[in-house]
N, C-alpha and C positions, 0 to 999 in steps of 0.2 A: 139597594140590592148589592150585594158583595161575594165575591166567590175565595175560599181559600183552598190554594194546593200546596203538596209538595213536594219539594224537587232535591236536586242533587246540590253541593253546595259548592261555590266553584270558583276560587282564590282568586286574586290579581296577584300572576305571579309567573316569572319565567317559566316553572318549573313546572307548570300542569297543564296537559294538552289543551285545553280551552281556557283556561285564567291565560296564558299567554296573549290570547285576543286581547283581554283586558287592557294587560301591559301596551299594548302597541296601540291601543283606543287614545291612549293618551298623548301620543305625540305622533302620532300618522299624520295628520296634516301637518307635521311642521318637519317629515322628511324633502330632504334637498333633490335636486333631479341628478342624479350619478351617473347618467349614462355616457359613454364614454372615458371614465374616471380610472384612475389608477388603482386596481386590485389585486391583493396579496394573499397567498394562504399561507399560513406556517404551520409547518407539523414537526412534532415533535419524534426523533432518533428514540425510540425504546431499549433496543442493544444496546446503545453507550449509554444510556441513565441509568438501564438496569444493572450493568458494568461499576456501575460506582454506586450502586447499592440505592437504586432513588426508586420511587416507584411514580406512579401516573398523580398523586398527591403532591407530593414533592416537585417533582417535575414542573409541576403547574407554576407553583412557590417561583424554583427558579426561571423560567421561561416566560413568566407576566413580569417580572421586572427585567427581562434582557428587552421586553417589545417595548415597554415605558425608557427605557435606555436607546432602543434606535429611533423614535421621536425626536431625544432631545440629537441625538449626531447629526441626523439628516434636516436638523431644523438650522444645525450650525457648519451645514456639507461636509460632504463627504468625500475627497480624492478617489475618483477610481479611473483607469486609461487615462489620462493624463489633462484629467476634467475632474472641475468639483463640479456635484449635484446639492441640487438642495430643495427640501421638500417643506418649505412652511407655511402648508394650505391646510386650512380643518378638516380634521379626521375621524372616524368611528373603527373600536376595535367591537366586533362579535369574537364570544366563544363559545366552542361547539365541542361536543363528547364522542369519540368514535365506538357503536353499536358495538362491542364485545364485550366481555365477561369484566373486563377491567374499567374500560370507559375513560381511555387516554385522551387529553385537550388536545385540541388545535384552535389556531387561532385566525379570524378574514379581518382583514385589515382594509378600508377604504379613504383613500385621499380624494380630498376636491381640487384635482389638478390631471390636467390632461398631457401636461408635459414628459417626456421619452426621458427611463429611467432606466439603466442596464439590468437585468433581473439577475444578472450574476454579481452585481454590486449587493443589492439585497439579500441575495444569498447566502455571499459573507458576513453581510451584517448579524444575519439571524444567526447562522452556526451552530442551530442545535437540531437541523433535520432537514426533510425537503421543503421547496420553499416552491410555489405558483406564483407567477405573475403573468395579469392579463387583465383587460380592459370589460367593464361590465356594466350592464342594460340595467335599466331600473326593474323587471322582472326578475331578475336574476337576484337580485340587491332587496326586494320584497318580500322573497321567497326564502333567503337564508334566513329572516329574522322572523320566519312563523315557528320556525323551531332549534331546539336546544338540542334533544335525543329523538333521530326519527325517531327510532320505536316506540320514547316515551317517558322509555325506564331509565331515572336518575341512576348514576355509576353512583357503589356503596360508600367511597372515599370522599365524594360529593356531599352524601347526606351528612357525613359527620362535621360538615362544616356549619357555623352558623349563619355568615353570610358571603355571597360572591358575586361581583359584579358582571354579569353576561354580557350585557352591550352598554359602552363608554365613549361618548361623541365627545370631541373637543369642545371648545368655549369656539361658537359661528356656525357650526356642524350643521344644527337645527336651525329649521328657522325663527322667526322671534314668533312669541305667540302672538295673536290677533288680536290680543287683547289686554290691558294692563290688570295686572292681579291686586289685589285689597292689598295694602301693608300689614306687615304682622304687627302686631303689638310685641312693642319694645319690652313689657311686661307677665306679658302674658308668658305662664311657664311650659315650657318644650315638654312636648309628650316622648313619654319614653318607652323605646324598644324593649319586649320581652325577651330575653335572653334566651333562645331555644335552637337546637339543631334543625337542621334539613328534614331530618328523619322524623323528626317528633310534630312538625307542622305538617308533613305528608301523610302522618299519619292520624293527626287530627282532622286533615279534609276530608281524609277518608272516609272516617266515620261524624260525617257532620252534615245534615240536612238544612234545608232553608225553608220557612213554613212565609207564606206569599198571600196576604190577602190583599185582593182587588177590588175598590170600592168602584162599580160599573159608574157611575154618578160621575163622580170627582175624576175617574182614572189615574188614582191615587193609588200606590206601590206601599203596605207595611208588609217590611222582610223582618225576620227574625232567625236566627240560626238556632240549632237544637242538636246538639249532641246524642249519637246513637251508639247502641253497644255491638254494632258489627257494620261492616264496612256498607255506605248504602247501597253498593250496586249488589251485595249477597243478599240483602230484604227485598231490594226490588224484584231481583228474579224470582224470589220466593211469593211475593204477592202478586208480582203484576198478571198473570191468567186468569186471578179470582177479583181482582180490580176492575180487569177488564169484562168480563163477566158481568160485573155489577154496573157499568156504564160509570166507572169514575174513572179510567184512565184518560186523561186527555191529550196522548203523546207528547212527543218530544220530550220523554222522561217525566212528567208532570201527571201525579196523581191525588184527585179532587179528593176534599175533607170535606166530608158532612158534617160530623159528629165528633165531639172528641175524642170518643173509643177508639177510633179507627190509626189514630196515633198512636195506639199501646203496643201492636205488634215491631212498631221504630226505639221505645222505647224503654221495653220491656223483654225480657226474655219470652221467645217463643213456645210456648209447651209443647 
C-alpha cells in the first residue's frame, strides 16, 4: 500500500525560509560551544559609500575583503595602547541583510577565544562603519544562523549575484565529523555547477512542486520534483478549500493524489 502527495518544493539553501533548516542540518552537530567567545558586528557607513558613488552591491565587494584583510593583521597582531593583540583562534564570518528597500550587509564575526580585546582596536581595524563588540551565548550564536533576511525577502542586488558565501568557518571552526567519509575517486569526473542567478533559482522554487510517494511497507521516500506554471503557494490557495472538502488535504501543506487528473490544475492552465 503506498500513498502519494504533494507538497511545496523546498531547496537546501541559505536563501529560503525553510531550505535554510536544510543548510544548517548539515553541520549542526559539528558547531563548537561559543559561549563566552569573542563577538563582532560590522556594519557598514552608507553616507561615505554612497559619497563615493558605491552602492550596498559594491560595498559588499569592498567590505568582505577588508574583513578577510583583518584576519590575516590580527593573526600577525596588532599594536594598539602600547600592546600587541593577537587573535589566531578559529573563526566563523555570518552575513546578514538589513530589512529595507536596499538590503545593505553587515557582517557577525566569531572567534574561539575568550581573551580581552580593545573594541576600539577593532574599530579601527574595520573603518568602514560602526562596529559591536561583546561576548555571546550559544542561543544567541544559534539564533543568527536561522536566518539571512528576517522578513525573508532576498535584497534585488543579491539576486543578481550567482553565488555568495553567507557563513565561512575557518579550517578547526567546526568540529571534525564523526565519522570518516568514502574517498572520492581520483577519476571520477566533478559534477558541474549550473550557471544561474539568485533570481532565476528563486524563481524556479517557486514554481516547483515535489510529488512524494510513500511505500507504507518498506517506509520508502520516491520524491520527484515537477515544474509548475504559477507559483505553488497561488494554486494552493486556489485548491486547497475544494481539497479539503474532498478529504485529500492532509496538512502541513501536503495534498493527497488519488488519480492522476488531480495533478492537471498544478500543471496546466486553470480554466
Amino acid at each position: 500500500m503506498s500513498e502519494t502527495y504533494i507538497k511545496a518544493f523546498v531547496p537546501c539553501s541559505w536563501f529560503h525560509p525553510t531550505g535554510i533548516y536544510k543548510v544548517l542540518k548539515r553541520f549542526w552537530h559539528r558547531l563548537p560551544n561559543v559561549s563566552g567567545c569573542l563577538f563582532a558586528t560590522f556594519t557598514i557607513d552608507r553616507e561615505r559609500m554612497r559619497a563615493q558613488g558605491y552602492g550596498p552591491s559594491e560595498a559588499f565587494d569592498i567590505t568582505r575583503d577588508r574583513v578577510r584583510k583583518m584576519f590575516f593583521e590580527l593573526r600577525n597582531g596588532v599594536e594598539w595602547g602600547g600592546k600587541t593583540y593577537i587573535i589566531d583562534s578559529e573563526y566563523c564570518t555570518k552575513v546578514e541583510f538589513h530589512d529595507d528597500p536596499e538590503g545593505w550587509p553587515h557582517y557577525h564575526v566569531i572567534w574561539l577565544t575568550r581573551r580581552f580585546v580593545p573594541a576600539q582596536m577593532l574599530a579601527s581595524l574595520w573603518g568602514h562603519g560602526r562596529t559591536n563588540v561583546e561576548r555571546i551565548k550559544n542561543d544567541d550564536f544559534h539564533y543568527l544562523l536561522k536566518y539571512v533576511c528576517k522578513s525573508g525577502s532576498v535584497p534585488e542586488w543579491v539576486q543578481d549575484r550567482k553565488r555568495m558565501r553567507i557563513f565561512q568557518p575557518s579550517r578547526g571552526f567546526l568540529k571534525p565529523e564523526p565519522s570518516k567519509k568514502a574517498k572520492k575517486d581520483p577519476e571520477a569526473e566533478p559534477k558541474k555547477r549550473k550557471s544561474s542567478t539568485l533570481r532565476e533559482r528563486l524563481h524556479k522554487w517557486e514554481h516547483c512542486a515535489l510529488i512524494v510517494t510513500q511505500d507504507d511497507e518498506t517506509e520508502n521516500l520516491i520524491c520527484r520534483e515537477m515544474p509548475l506554471h504559477k507559483p505553488f503557494n497561488e494554486i494552493f490557495d486556489h485548491l486547497v478549500y475544494a481539497v479539503a472538502l474532498d478529504g485529500r488535504y492532509l496538512g502541513n501543506g501536503k495534498i493527497k493524489i488519488e488519480k492522476e487528473t488531480q495533478l492537471y490544475p498544478w500543471i496546466q492552465k486553470i480554466q
